[in-house]
N, C-alpha and C positions, 0 to 999 in steps of 0.2 A: 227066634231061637232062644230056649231060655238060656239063663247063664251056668257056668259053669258052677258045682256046686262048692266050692271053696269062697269064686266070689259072691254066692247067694249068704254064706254063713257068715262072711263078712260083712255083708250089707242089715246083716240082723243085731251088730254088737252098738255098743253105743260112738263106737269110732266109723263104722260102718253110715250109722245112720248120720252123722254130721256132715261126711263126706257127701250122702245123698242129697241134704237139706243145703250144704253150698250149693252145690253142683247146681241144684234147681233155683236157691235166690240168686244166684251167677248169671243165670240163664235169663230167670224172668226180668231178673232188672234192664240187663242189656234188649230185650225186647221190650220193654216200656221206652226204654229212653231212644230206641229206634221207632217206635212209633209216634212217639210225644212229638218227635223232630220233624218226622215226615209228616205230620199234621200241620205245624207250624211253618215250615217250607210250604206245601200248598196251600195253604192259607193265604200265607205272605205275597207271593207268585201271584195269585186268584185276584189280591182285591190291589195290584201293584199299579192299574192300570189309572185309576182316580183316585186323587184325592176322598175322603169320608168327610159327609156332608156338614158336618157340625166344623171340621176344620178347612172348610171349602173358602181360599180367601186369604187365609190366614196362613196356611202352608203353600207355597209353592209346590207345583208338581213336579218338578224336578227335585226336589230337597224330599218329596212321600218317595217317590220313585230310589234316588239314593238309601235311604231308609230301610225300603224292601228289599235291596239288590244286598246292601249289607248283614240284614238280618238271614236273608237264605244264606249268603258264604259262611256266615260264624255258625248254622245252622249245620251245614256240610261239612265243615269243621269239628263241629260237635259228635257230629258220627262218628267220622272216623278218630277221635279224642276218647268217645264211650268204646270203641272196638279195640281199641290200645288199650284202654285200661283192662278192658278184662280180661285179654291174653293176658298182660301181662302180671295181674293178679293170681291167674292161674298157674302161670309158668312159677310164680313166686310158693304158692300152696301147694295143689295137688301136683305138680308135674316137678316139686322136688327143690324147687329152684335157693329158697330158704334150708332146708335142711344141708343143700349141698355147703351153700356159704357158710354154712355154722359149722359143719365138719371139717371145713378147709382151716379156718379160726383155732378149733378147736387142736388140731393137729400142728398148728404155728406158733399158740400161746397157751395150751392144756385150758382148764377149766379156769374161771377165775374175775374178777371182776374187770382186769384190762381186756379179758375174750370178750365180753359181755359188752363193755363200751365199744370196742372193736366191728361187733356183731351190727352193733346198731349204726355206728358212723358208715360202714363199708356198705348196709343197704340203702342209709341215708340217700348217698354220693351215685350209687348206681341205679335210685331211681331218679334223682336230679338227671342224668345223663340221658336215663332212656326220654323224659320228658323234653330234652332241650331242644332236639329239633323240630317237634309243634311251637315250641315256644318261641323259637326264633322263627316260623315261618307267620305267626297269627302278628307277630309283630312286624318284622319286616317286605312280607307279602301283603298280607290280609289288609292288615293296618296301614300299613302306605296306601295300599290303591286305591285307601277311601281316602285318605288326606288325613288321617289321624295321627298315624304317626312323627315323632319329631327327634325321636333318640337315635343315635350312631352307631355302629359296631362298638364300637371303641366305647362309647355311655353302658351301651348293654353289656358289655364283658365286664367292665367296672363294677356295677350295678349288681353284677352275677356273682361275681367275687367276694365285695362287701359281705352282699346277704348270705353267701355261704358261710363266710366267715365268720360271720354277727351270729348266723345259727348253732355255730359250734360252740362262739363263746359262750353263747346264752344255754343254750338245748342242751350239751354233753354234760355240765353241772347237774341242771338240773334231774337228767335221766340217771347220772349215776346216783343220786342223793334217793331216789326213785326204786333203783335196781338196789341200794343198801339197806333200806327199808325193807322190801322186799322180803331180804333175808336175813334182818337180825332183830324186825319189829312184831315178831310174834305173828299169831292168828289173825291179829286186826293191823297190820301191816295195810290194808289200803285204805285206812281210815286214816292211818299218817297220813300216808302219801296223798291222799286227797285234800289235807287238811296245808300237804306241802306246796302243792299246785295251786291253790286256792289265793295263798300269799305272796306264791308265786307270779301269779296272773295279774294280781290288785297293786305290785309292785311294779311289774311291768308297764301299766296304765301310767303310771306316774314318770318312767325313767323314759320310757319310749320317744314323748314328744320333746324332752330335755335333751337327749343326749343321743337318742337312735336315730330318729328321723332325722335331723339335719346331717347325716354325713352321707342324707342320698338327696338333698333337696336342699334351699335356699330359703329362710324365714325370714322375710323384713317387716319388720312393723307398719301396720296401715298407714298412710302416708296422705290418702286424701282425707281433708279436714271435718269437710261436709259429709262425709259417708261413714267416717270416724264417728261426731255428734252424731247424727242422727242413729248408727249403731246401737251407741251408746244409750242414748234414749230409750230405744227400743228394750235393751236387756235390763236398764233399771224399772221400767214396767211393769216386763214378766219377772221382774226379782230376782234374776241370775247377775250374777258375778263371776268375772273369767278373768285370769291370769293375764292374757294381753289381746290385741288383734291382730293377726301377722298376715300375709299374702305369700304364697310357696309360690315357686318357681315350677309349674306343673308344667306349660308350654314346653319345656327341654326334653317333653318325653312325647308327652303328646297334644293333642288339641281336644281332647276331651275336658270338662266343667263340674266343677265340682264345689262345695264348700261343706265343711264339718267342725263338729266338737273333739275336740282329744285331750287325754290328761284324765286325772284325775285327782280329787279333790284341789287343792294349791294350785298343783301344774294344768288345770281345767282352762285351755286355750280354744279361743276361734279362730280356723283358718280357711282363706280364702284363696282359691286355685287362680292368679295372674288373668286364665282364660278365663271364667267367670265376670270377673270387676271389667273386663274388653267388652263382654259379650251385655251384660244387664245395666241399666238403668239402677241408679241411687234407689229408685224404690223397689224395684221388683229385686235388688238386694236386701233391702229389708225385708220383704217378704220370702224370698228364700229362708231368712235366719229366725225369721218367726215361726215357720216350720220348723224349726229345727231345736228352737226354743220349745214345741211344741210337747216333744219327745222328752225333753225332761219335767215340763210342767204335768205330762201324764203319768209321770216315774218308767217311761216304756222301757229307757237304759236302764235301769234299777232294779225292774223286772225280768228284762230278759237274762242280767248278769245272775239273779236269784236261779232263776229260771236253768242256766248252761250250768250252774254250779252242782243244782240238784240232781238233774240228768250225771253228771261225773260223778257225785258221789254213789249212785246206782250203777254208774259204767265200773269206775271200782272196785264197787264191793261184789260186782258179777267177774272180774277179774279176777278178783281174791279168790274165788270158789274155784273157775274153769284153771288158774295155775296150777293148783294140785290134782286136777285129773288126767291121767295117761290119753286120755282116748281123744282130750282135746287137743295134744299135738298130734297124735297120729292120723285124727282124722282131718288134719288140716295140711298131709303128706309130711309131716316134720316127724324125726322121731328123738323124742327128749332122752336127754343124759340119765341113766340110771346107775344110783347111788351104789358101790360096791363094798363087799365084805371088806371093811379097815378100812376105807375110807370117811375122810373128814366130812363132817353136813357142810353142804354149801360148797366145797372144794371142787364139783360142777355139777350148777347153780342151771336153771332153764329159764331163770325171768326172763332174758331179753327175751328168747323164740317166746313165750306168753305175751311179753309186750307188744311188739310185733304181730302175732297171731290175731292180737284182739285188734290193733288196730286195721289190720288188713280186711279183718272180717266182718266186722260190726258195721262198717256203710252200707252194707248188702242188705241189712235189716232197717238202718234209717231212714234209706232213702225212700220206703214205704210207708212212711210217715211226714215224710219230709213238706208234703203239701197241708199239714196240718199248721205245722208251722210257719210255712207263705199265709195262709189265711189269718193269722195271729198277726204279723208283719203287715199285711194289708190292711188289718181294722187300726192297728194302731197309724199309719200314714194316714189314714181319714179322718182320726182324731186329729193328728199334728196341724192337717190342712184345715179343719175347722178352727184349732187354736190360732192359725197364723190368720187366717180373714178377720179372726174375731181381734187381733191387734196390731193389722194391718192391712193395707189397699187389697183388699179382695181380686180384683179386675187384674192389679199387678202382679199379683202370684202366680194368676192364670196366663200371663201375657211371661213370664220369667219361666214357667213350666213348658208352655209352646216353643221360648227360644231353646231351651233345652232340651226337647226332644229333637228340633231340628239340627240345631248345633254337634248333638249327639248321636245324630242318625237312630234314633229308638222308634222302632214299627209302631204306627196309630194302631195295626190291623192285624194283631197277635191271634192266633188261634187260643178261641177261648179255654180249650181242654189243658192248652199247654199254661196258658198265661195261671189258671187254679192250680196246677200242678206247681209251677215254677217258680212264677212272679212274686219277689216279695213289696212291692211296689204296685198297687191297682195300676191296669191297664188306663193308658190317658184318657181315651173315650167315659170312662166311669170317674175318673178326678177333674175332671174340668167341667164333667154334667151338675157339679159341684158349686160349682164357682161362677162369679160373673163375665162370660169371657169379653175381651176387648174386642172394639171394634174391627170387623176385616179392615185387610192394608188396599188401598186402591192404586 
């Protein structure tokens, strides 16, 4: 039946046509990421049954088997996480659900830059909400029944609070300085704002491991002597210098393994997850960190930070443009404040619904690219892993990488469509055909 012809005229304007162009990347992405999944579940499922030949020996088949059984739940999970999302992006866009909260606002505090913070805090807070019950069931379900879990009700509502809080202090600053730009820095208003975020971001780098992270986590200084030296050794090799060595308190939340670099420049710290230092061997810690060493001797952090920067100054300056057009609120179900006879410029202001808008919208277009950037992600980890053989026990990488996968329940036997799409980390089968593995356990 064709349409009626009001909405055919409408489907011909340039609000019209946005609306069509959601409507369909809305559409195709939730069918990708429905198929990607169900690829990866039968995949997983299919090869759950053995061990894979190259780590035959070396894994237990109980520990593949947990592995497989974990990856199809977070898998299943994932469905229904992609089907959430995009109700409820749509409830947000085309079915009103944004426009209404801005009219509620607008009618409580007129136009003005407290609506505007208002606008943004209150969608904030009610998409934290609708997200909280996957979030506590992927932690307290999912994540217990593997043994992963190790945080309490009581840790997680803490934990919840903090970061909401930490979000407001940090986030509502910096969106209003964002949203005043907006409106009194002229034409090139998001070349501030980009220029604001950018100092923003490089500052946070430095303040985060100072002063953020420890009021959700415990930081003691490395404490064993021999893993200190020999550390030590290791980073004056590769020529880096770091602030200190500290071990987090990771165990209180869960049993996952981890270690990284954080900080930047001065505040440029190594830390090491408690599980980690239980779980590897002196060396195959070093080899971990010579990986990781690995990343800055190829500048991949310095890259990528270039890299995310230029991406935003283009997400900007495509902001700058779509703010001032009518048809990109309306075709995104929002309908923007128009300026009246005698009234003040700016006296109501539509940045936030543009800010908002853009961020609501623009993942629908990334995530069709997104496997562009896992394969960037991927070549650079093959560099890291050659840097760290090249100054360090090769065999121990590969033997710190196996307990890690096991430790971590990570599928040997990923569906390769999904693993190119997703993975920013090669599949194990492809990093260890690298390396010289150790000998199987008898």
């Amino acid at each position: 039946m064709p349409p009626a012809p009001d909405a055919y005229s409408y489907f011909t304007t340039p609000a019209g046509l946005l609306t069509a162009a959601f409507a369909l990347l809305l559409a195709a992405g939730l069918l990708v990421r429905f198929w990607l999944a169900s690829r990866q579940i039968r995949h997983v499922a299919l090869h759950r049954g053995a061990v894979p030949g190259p780590f035959a020996g070396r894994i237990p088949l109980a520990a593949h088997q947990k592995a497989a059984d974990y990856t199809i739940a977070k898998g299943r999970l994932g469905l229904l996480e992609a089907a959430l999302g995009a109700a409820v992006l749509l409830g947000w866009t085309l079915l009103g659900g944004l426009n209404a909260l801005n009219q509620v606002l607008l009618s409580a505090l007129g136009g003005g830059m407290a609506q505007q913070i208002a606008l943004l805090a209150a969608f904030a807070l009610v998409s934290g909400l609708i997200d909280l019950p996957l979030a506590a069931y992927q932690t307290f379900v999912l994540e217990e029944r593997f043994g992963f879990n190790k945080t309490t009700p009581r840790l997680w509502l803490k934990d919840l609070a903090q970061s909401t809080l930490m979000g407001a202090v940090i986030g509502l600053p910096l969106a209003a300085l964002i949203l005043w730009l907006m409106g009194a820095a002229g034409a090139l208003w998001w070349l501030w704002a980009w220029g604001a975020w950018v100092a923003f971001s490089l500052a946070l780098m430095v303040v985060y491991p100072l002063f953020i992270a420890p009021l959700f986590n415990r930081f003691q200084p490395l404490e064993d002597e021999s893993l200190k030296a020999r550390v030590t050794a290791l980073m004056q090799r590769c020529g880096f210098a770091a602030k200190g060595l500290f071990v987090m308190d990771g165990s209180r939340r869960s049993a996952h393994a981890n270690a990284y670099f954080t900080g930047f420049g001065a505040a440029k710290r190594v830390v090491f997850y408690d599980t980690l230092l239980r779980q590897l061997r002196p060396g195959e810690v070093e080899a971990v960190l010579a990986h990781e060493l690995g990343h800055f001797k190829h500048r991949h952090i310095t890259k990528r930070m270039v890299g995310i920067f230029a991406m935003a100054l283009l997400g900007f300056a495509l902001l700058g443009w779509l703010s001032g057009q009518t048809w990109f609120y309306q075709g995104l179900g929002v309908q923007p404040a128009v300026l009246l006879p005698g009234q003040a410029e700016g006296s109501a202001p539509n940045d936030a619904l543009a800010l908002l808008l853009f961020l609501l919208a623009t993942p629908l277009l990334t995530f069709f690219v997104s496997p562009v950037f896992a394969q960037l992600s991927r070549r650079d980890e093959f560099e890291a892993d050659a840097y760290a053989m090249a100054q360090a026990d090769g065999s121990a990488l590969a033997s710190a990488l196996l307990k890690l996968y096991e430790d971590n329940a990570s599928t040997l036997t990923p569906d390769p469509v999904y693993a190119r799409f997703y993975y920013s980390h090669p599949p194990a089968s492809e990093r260890l055909a690298r390396m010289p593995l150790p000998q199987p356990s008898t």
